[in-house]
N, C-alpha and C positions, 0 to 999 in steps of 0.2 A: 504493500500500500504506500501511498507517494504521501510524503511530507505535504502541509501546508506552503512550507518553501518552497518547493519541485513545484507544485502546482500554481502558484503564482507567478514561478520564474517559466514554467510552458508557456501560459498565458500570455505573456508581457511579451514572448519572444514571436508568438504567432501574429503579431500585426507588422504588418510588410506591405512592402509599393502592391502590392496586385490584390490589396481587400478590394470588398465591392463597395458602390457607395453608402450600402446600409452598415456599414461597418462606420460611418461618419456619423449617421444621425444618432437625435438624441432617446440614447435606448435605454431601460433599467438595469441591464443587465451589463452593458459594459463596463470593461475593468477600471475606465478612467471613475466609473460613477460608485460613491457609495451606497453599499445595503443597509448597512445599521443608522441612516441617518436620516432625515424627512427635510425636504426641500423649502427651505423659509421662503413665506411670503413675497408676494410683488415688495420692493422697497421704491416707494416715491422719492426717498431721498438719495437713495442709491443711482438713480435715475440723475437725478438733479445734479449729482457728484459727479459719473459720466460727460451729461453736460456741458459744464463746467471746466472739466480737464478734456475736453473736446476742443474748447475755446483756445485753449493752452496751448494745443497744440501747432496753430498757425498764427498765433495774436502774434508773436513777436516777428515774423515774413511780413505781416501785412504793416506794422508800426515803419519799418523797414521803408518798405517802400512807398508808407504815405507822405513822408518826410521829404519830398520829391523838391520843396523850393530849400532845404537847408542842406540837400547836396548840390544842387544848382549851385549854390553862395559857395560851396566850400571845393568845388571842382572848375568854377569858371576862374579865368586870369585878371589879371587886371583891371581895373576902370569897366568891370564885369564883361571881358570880353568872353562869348561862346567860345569853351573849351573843347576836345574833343572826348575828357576824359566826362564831360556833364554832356554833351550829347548822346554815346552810347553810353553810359553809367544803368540807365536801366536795362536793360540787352544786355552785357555784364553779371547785372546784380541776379539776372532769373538764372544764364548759366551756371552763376557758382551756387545757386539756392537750390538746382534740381540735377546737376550733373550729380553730386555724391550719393544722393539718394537713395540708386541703381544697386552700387555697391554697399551701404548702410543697411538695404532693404534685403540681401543679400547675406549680408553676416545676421542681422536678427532672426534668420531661420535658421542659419547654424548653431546661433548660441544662444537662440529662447530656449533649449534646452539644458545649458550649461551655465549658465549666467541667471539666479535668481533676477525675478523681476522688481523687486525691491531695489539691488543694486540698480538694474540698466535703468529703472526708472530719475533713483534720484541722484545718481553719477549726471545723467543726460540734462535734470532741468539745473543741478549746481553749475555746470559746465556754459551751459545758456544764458544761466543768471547772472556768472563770472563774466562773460565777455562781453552782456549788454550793459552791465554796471563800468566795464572799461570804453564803452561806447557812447556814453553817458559823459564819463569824465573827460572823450576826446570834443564833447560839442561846442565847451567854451576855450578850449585852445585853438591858438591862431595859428592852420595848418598853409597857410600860403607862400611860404620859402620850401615846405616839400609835401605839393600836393601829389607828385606820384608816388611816395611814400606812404600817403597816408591812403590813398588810393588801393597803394596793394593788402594796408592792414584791414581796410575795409573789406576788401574780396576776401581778405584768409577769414577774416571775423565769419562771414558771410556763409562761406563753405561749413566750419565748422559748426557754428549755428544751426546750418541746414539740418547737419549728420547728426548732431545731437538732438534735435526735434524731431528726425525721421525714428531714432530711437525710441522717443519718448512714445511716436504715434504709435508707432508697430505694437508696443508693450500694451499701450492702455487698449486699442482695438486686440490685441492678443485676451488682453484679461477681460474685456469685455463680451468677447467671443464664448467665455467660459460661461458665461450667465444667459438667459432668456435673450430671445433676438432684441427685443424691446430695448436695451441696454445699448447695443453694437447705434439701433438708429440711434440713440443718445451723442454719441460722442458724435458722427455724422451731421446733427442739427446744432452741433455745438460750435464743429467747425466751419458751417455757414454763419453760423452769428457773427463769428468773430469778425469775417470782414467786414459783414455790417457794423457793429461796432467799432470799427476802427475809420471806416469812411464818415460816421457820423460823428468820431470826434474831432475828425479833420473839421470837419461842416462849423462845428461848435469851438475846434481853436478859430479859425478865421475870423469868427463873428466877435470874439473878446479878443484874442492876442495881436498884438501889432509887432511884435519880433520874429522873422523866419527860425531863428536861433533859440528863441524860449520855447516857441512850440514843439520843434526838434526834442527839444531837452525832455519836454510834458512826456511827449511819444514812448520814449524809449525808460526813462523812468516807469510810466506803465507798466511796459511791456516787463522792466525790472520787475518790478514789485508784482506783477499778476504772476509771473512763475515761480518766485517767490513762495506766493498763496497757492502754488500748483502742489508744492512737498507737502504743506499741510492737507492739504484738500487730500493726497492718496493718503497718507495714514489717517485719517479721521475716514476712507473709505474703509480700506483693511482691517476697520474693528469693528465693523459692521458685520450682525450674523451674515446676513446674506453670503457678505464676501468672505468670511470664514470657511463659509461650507462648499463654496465652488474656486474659492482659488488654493487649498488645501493650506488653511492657515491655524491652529489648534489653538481651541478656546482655554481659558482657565481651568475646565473639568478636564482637561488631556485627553478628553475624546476629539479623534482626526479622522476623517474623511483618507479614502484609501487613495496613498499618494500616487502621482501622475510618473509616467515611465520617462525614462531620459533617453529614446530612440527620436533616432533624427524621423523628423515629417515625412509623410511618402508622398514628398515633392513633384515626385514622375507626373503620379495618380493627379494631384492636384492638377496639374497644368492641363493635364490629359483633359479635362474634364471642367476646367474653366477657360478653354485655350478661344472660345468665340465672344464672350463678354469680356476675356481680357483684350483680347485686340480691340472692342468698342471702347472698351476705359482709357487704353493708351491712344488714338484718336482722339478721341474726346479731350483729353488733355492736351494732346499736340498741337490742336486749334487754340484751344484758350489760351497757354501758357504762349504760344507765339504773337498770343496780340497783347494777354494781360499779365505785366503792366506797360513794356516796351513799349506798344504802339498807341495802344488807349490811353496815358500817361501824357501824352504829346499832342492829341487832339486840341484844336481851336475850333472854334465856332466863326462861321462867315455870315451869317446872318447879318442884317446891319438894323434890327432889333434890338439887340441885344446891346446891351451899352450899362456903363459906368460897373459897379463893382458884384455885377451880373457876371458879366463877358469877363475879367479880371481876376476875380477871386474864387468865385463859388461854382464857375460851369465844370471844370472837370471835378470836384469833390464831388460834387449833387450826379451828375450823370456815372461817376462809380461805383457810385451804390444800387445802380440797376444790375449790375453780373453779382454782385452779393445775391440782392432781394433773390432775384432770378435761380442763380445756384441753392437758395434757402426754402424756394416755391417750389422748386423741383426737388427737392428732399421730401417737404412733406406730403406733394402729391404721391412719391413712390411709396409713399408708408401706407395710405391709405387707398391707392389702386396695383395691384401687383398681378405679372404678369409671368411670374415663374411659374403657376400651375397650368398655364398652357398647352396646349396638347400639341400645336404645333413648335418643334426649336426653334424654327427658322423666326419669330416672332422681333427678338431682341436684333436681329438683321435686317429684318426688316423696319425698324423704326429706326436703325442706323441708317440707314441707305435715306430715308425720308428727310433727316438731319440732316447728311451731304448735300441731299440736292437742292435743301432749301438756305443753304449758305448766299448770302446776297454779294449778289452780282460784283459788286461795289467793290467787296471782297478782294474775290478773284481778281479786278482789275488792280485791285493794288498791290500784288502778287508779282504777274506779271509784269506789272512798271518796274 
């Protein structure tokens, strides 16, 4: 007769690239799930907490790049002449924010298994918080005896920002994934806020701040101080029953939920198997991220309407918050219309192909110029 041990070590060892995909859903009986224990309640705050570290996750990309007239100042030359480092500066700022990503996105499937998510969590927002608190300090120093200096600390700041927020994302959608779907849209609807949130505080420095350089300051203090409140926010989650019993964290009574195996993902299977919504996810993004914030950033109005501190101040903050709203409307319509129990696959292609063709004209002609 087989030990206890033998029979959990078969178990653990029988999950490999070629389960099916009822091997993924969520079953009583799989090993990742406990039998001795009962599944707490919906948590509204637990929700809220998601949320919240949803926001987290992109607040300080978007503070980044709202800040668009206080690298203008700090990248143009002289007697404010157009620089070349403040013409492409945003084309720049999206390369070093989404090249590392790839490879960031990449090691957290190697080593969500080897790396507690406690560590990659608050290693990733101290690392964040460190260098937007050094970002902060670089706003009232006079960088114009070495603005390609300070140029390239920007880009390094920039990359590694990125890598350390792609960490943070991965973990908190990782941990979120653990729990009821309802959770995963959580942090999803969190990080459409943010942009809005970060566009409306542009809207609202303009209308009180009369310094490029104090607003700057505002921004990125924020962005300090909300990741900051991102370390407390996870451990004020993690002592939450909820998150006790699905992210195998042991209460005061030393009763544990049966821990999770430390075999790599069966990667293959996954790809296999998401390989046509990931090509609409990567699309989908190749479009936005090549216009926003590069090219939307740069937009003027020719209307001759439009006049005094209409045309001047407020057109491009007010009209950036339409790919928020927009990216925010489209989250919560997919919550409450879904189209995964479809009988035909080809559905999610077909509303891609809808999406390409109805790309305006306009567009394309700016492409090819």
């Amino acid at each position: 007769m087989s030990s206890p041990r033998n029979v959990r070590k078969e178990r653990l060892s029988s999950v490999t690239e070629d389960e099916d995909d009822a091997d993924f859903e969520d079953n009583p009986t799989h090993p990742l799930i406990s039998a001795n224990c009962s599944a707490p309640p919906y948590s509204h705050l637990a929700w809220l907490c998601f949320f919240l570290l949803g926001i987290g996750t992109l607040l300080p990309w978007y503070f980044l790049i709202t800040a668009k007239g206080y690298w203008d100042k700090k990248f143009n030359g002289e007697n404010n002449e157009q620089d070349k480092l403040a013409v492409f500066f945003e084309s720049y700022l999206s390369i070093a924010a989404t090249a590392p990503n790839i490879l960031v996105a990449i090691l957290n499937v190697v080593l969500v298994n080897k790396l507690p998510a406690n560590l990659r969590v608050h290693t990733s927002l101290f690392v964040t918080a460190l260098l937007l608190a050094v970002t902060v300090f670089l706003v009232k120093v006079d960088t114009t005896k070495w603005r390609t200096i300070f140029f390239s600390i920007t880009i390094l700041f920039t990359v590694i920002i990125s890598g350390a927020s792609m960490v943070f994302m991965g973990s908190v959608f990782g941990l979120a994934g653990q729990l009821p779907s309802g959770y995963s849209q959580a942090v999803i609807s969190g990080q459409a806020m943010g942009g809005t949130l970060s566009a409306l505080a542009s809207i609202l420095d303009l209308a009180v701040a009369s310094d490029i350089t104090n607003s700057a300051l505002v921004y990125f203090v924020m962005a300090t101080a909300y990741t900051i409140f991102c370390m407390f926010l996870y451990s004020m989650l993690c002592r939450m029953p909820i998150a006790r019993y699905y992210f195998n964290v042991p209460d005061d009574s030393g009763t544990n939920p049966v821990p999770v195996h430390n075999l790599l993902p069966p990667i293959r299977t996954i790809l296999h198997h998401t390989r046509c919504l990931g090509f609409c996810v990567f699309y989908c993004f190749f479009i936005s991220i090549s216009l926003f914030p590069a090219v939307l950033a740069n937009i003027e109005p020719t209307s001759s309407r439009l006049k005094g501190s209409w045309l001047t101040k407020y057109f491009t903050p007010v009209y950036m918050v339409l790919p928020d709203r927009g990216d925010d409307m489209g989250l919560n319509i997919s919550l409450k219309v879904s189209i995964v129990e479809d009988v035909s696959k080809n559905r999610p292609q077909k509303t891609f192909i809808i999406f390409v063709l109805n790309i305006n004209n306009h567009i394309l002609q700016f492409y090819l110029y």
